[in-house]
Every structure is written in structure tokens, then in C-alpha cells.
C-alpha positions as CSV (number, residue, x, y, z in Angstrom):
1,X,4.7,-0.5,-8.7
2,X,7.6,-3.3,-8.4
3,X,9.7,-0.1,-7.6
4,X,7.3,0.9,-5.1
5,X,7.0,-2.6,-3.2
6,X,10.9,-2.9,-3.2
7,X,11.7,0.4,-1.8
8,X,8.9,-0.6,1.2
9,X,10.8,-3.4,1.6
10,X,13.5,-1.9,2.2
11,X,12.9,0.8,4.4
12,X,11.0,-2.3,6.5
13,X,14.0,-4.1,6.5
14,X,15.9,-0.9,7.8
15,X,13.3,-0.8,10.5
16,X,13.9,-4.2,11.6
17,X,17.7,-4.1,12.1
18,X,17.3,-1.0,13.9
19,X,15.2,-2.4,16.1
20,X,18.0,-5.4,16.6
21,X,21.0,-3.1,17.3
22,X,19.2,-0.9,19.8
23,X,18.2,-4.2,21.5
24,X,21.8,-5.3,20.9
25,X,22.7,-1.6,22.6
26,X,20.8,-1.7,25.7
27,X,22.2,-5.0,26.4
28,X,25.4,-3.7,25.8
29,X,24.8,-0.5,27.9
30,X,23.2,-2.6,31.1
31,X,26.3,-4.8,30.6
32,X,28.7,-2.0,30.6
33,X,26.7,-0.6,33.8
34,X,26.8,-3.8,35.3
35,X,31.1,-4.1,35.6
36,X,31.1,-0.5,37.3
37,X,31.6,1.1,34.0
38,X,35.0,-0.8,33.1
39,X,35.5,-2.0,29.6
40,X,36.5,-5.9,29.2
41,X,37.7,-6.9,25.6
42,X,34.5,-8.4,25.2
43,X,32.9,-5.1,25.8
44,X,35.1,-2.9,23.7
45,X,34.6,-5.6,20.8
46,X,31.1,-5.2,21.5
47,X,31.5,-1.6,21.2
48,X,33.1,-1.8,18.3
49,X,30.8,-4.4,16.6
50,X,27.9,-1.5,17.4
51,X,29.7,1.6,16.0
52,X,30.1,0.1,12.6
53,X,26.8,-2.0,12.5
54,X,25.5,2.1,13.3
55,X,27.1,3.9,10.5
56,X,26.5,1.1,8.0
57,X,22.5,1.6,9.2
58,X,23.1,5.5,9.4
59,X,24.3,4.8,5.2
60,X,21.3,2.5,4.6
61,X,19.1,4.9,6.0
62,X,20.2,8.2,3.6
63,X,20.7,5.6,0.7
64,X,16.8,4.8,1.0
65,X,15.6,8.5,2.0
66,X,12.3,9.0,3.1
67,X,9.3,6.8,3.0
68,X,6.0,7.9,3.1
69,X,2.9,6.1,4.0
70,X,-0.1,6.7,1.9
71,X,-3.0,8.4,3.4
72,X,-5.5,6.8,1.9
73,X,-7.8,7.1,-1.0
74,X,-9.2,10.3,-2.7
75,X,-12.8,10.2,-1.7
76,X,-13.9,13.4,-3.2
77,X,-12.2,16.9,-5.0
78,X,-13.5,20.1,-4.5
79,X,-12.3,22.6,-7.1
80,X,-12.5,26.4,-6.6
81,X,-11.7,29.1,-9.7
């Protein structure tokens, strides 16, 4: 179960920070929309800040695998033979 809880953790974790770069990315991309579509060096640091914070989450993300919520609790089993 230890296993279990860390591996939640985790994935919640991974959740979080993707929440926090797509904020970080529609800032970036209002910004970006804002100078007429020209790049400053702040912008193409920016830019470059959100590409590798995206792979390094795109890693995290296939290192974890899936998660699955549990459904519940097995009330009742019918069994047929």
C-alpha cells in the first residue's frame, strides 16, 4: 500500500505542475500576442524555459504511466456456470 500511496502522489504531483506550466503558457502566449507576435529575449527565454519544463513533464508523465482511480467497493458478485 506504501507503493500505492507514493505512486498517487506522484501522479498528483504531475498534475499540479501541469497545471503551473499551462498557466505559465497562456501567459506566455497572451504576452507573445500582446508585442504583435515579435519575440524579445525575454520571450524567447521564456520559450525556451517552457519547451524543456514540457519534455521534462512529457518524461515524468510516461515514467509514472497510468493511474487509475478506484471505482469503488465490491458490493455484491453474481457468479454464473
Amino acid at each position: 500500500y506504501a507503493f500505492y500511496e507514493s505512486y498517487k502522489q506522484a501522479h498528483l504531483d504531475l498534475i499540479n505542475d501541469q497545471r503551473a506550466f499551462y498557466a505559465r503558457l497562456a501567459a506566455y502566449n497572451a504576452e507573445l500576442n500582446a508585442s504583435g507576435g515579435f519575440w524579445t529575449d525575454a520571450l524567447r527565454k521564456e520559450h525556451e524555459d517552457l519547451s524543456a519544463l514540457a519534455t521534462e513533464l512529457n518524461q515524468r508523465k510516461n515514467l509514472i504511466g497510468p493511474f487509475y482511480y478506484p471505482l469503488g467497493i465490491v458490493a455484491k458478485v453474481n457468479v454464473y456456470w
